[in-house]
C-alpha positions as MATLAB code, in Angstrom:
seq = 'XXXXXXXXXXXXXXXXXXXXXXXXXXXXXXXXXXXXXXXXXXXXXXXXXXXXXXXXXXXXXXXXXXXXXXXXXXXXXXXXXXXXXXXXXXXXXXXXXXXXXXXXXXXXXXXXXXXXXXXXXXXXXXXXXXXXXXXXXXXXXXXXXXXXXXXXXXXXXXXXXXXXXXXXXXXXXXXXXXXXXXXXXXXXXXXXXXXXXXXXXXXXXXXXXXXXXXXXXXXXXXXXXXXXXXXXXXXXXXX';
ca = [
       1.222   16.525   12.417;
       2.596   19.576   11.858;
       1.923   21.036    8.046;
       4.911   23.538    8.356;
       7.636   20.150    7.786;
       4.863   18.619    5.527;
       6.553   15.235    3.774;
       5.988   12.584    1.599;
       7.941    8.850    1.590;
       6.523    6.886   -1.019;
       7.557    3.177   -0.552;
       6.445    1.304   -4.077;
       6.801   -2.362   -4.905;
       5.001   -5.588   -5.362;
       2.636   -7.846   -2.993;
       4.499   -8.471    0.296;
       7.838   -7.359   -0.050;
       7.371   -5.528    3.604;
       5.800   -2.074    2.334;
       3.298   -2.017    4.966;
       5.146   -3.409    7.493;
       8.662   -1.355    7.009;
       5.713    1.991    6.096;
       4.019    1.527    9.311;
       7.674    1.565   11.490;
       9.027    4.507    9.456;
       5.809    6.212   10.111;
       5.747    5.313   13.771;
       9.216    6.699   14.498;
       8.591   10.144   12.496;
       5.373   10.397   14.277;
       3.932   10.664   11.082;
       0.747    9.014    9.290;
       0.810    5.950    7.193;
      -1.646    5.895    4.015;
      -1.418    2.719    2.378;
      -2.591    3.728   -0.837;
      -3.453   -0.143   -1.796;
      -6.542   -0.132    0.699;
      -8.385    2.275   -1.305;
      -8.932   -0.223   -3.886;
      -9.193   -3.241   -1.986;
     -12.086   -1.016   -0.237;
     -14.077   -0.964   -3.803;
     -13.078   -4.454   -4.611;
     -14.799   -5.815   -0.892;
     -17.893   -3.764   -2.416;
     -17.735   -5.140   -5.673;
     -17.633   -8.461   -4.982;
     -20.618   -8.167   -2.532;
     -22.681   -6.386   -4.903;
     -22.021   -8.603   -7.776;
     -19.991   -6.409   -9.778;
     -17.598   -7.746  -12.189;
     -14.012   -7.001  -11.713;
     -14.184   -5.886  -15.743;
     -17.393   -3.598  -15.237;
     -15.205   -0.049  -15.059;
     -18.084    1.835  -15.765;
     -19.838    0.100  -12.632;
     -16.977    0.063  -10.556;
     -16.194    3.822  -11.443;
     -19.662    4.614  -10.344;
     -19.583    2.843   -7.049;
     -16.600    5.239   -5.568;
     -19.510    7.728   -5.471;
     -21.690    5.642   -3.043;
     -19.428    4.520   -0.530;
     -17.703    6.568    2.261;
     -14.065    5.038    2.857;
     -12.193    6.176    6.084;
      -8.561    5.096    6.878;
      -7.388    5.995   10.501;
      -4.581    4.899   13.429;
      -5.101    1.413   14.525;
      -8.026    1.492   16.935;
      -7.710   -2.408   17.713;
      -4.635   -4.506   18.667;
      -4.987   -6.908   16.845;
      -1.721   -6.676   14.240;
      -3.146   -4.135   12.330;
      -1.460   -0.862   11.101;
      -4.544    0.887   10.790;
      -8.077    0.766   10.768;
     -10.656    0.638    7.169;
     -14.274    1.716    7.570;
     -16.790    1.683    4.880;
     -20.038    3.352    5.758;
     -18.480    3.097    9.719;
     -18.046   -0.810    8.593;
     -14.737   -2.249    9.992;
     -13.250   -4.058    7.205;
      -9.967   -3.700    7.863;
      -9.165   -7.602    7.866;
     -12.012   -8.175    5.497;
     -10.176   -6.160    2.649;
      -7.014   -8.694    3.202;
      -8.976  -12.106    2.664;
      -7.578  -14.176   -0.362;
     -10.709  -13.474   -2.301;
      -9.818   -9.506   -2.425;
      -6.421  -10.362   -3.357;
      -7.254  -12.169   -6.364;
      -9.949   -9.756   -7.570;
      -7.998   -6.565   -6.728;
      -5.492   -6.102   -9.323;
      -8.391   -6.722  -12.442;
     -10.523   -3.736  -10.291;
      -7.160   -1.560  -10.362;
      -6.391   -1.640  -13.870;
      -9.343    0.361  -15.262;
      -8.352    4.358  -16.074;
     -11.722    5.332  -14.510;
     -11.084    3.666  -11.468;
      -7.802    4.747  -11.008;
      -8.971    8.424  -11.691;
     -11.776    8.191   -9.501;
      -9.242    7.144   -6.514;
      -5.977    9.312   -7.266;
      -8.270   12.814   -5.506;
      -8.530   11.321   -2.276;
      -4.982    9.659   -2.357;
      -3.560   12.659   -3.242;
      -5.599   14.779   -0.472;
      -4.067   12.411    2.182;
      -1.072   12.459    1.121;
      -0.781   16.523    1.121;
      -2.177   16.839    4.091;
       0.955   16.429    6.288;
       3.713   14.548    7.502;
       2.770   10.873    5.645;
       4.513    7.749    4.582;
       2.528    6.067    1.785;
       3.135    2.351    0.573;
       1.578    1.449   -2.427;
       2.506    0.452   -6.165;
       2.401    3.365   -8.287;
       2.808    6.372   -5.001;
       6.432    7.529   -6.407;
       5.347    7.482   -9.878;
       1.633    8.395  -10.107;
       0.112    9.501   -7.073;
       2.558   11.118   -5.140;
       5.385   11.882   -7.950;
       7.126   14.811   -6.130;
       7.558   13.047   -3.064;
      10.540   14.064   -1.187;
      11.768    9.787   -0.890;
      11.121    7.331   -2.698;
      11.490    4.270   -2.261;
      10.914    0.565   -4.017;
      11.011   -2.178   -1.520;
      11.718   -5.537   -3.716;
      11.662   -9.642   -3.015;
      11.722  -12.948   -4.380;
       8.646  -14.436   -5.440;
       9.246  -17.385   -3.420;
      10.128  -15.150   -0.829;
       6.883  -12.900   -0.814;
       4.671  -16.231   -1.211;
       6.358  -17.259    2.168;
       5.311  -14.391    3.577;
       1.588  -14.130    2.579;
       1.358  -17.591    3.627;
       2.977  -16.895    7.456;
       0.403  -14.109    7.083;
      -2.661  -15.750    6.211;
      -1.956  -18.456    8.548;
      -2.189  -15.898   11.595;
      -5.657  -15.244   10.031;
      -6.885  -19.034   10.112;
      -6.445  -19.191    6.533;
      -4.462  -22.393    5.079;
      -3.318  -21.993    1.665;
      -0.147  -23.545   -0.091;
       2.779  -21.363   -1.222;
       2.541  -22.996   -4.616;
      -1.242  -21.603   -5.182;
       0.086  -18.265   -3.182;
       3.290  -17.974   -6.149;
       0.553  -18.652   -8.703;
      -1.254  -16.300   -7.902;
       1.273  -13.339   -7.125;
       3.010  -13.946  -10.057;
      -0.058  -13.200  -12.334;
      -0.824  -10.235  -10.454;
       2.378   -9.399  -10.850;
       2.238  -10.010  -14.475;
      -1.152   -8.296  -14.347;
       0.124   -5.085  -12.370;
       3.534   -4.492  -14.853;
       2.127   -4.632  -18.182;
      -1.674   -2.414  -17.656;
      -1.770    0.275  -19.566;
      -2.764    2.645  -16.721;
       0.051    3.251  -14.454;
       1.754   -0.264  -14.376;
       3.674   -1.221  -11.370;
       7.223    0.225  -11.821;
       9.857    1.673   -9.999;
      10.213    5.367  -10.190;
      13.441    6.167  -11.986;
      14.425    8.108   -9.023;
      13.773    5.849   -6.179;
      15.985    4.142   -4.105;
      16.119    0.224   -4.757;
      15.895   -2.212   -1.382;
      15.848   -5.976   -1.758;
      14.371   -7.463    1.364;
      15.411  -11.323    1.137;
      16.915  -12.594    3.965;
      16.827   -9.415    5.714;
      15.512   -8.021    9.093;
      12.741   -5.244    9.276;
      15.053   -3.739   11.583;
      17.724   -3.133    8.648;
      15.602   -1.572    6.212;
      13.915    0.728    8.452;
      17.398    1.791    9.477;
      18.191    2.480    5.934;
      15.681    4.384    5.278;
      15.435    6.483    8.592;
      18.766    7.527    7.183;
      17.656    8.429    3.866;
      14.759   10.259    5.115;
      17.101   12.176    7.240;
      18.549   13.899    4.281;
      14.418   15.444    3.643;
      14.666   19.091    4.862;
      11.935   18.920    7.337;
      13.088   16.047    8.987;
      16.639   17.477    9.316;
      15.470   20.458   10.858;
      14.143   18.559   13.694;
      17.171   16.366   13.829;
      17.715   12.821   12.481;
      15.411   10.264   13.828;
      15.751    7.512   15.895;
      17.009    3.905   14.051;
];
């Protein structure tokens, strides 16, 4: 990457309305590096859970960012994966997506220490280039000057369709009713914390991704992001 057209795109919204997925193509055609913010945490929830420590303990949890050495690099594996998640050299790229993480995460991320303890190394990555960053609070908390933001929005029935297609690819059966359920109270969970709850930034751009193709959004915002300086001055990109 070159750090003379440094740039942020911060793509916000809730559980599986495409962020990753519509992050990891932007990034691909800008040649640029996708940070999903979200791993981070579902890194120290993996750890929590194995240690036995309580998705409430914030002082434990806080003090556990300290001990463990999270890495997030280019896919190494092709395997579906839009990059790779090492703890301690661990792969647990996957292992940070099973259905036990997802329902544990959102009670880890709420805690101000926690969130704290995370925002210096999101906020390293995401000044140290040419980055697209999905995540839930990127536009508004992490990354609040970013030069794009977007917030990438979808039905709940939609999204549990989704998860479930995805989970499925991973062996794991679950029903869309118990997926809703449980999106809708992290959801729930997400909007109303305290600590930076899951909103759009006033200045983003609104997409909602029902019934449309990856395709489409990533050519709507490869145009938006054309308008960013330092993509300009190396032309538009390809859509």
């Amino acid at each position: 990457m070159d750090n003379l057209g440094k740039f942020v795109i911060a793509i916000d919204g809730p559980a599986a309305s495409g962020k990753s997925t519509v992050a990891a193509e932007i990034a691909d055609q800008l040649d640029a590096l996708m940070f999903d913010t979200g791993a981070v945490y579902r890194v120290l929830t993996l750890v929590a859970l194995a240690r036995g420590v309580s998705p409430d303990d914030e002082d434990e949890l806080a003090e556990l960012i300290d001990k463990i050495d999270i890495a997030i690099t280019t896919p190494s594996v092709d395997d579906g994966r839009q990059y790779d998640v090492y703890i301690d050299d661990a792969d647990v790229t996957w292992a940070i997506r099973d259905p036990e993480v997802d329902r544990a995460v959102s009670p880890v991320s709420v805690h101000a220490r926690v969130r704290a303890g995370l925002l210096e190394l999101q906020r390293k990555i995401g000044n140290s280039g040419q980055v697209v960053m999905p995540g839930r609070d990127v536009g508004t908390v992490v990354m609040p000057d970013a030069d794009l933001k977007i917030w990438l929005d979808a039905s709940l029935n939609e999204r549990a369709r989704r998860r479930r297609a995805e989970l499925l690819e991973r062996g794991i059966d679950l029903s869309v009713e118990e997926i809703r359920e449980s999106m809708r109270q992290r959801d729930q969970r997400d909007a109303s914390r305290s600590e930076a709850p899951m909103e759009p930034s006033p200045d983003a751009v609104v997409i909602q991704t029902d019934g449309r193709e990856i395709e489409d959004v990533v050519k709507q915002i490869l145009q938006l992001a054309s308008l960013i300086p330092a993509i300009a001055e190396e032309g538009s990109p390809s859509s």
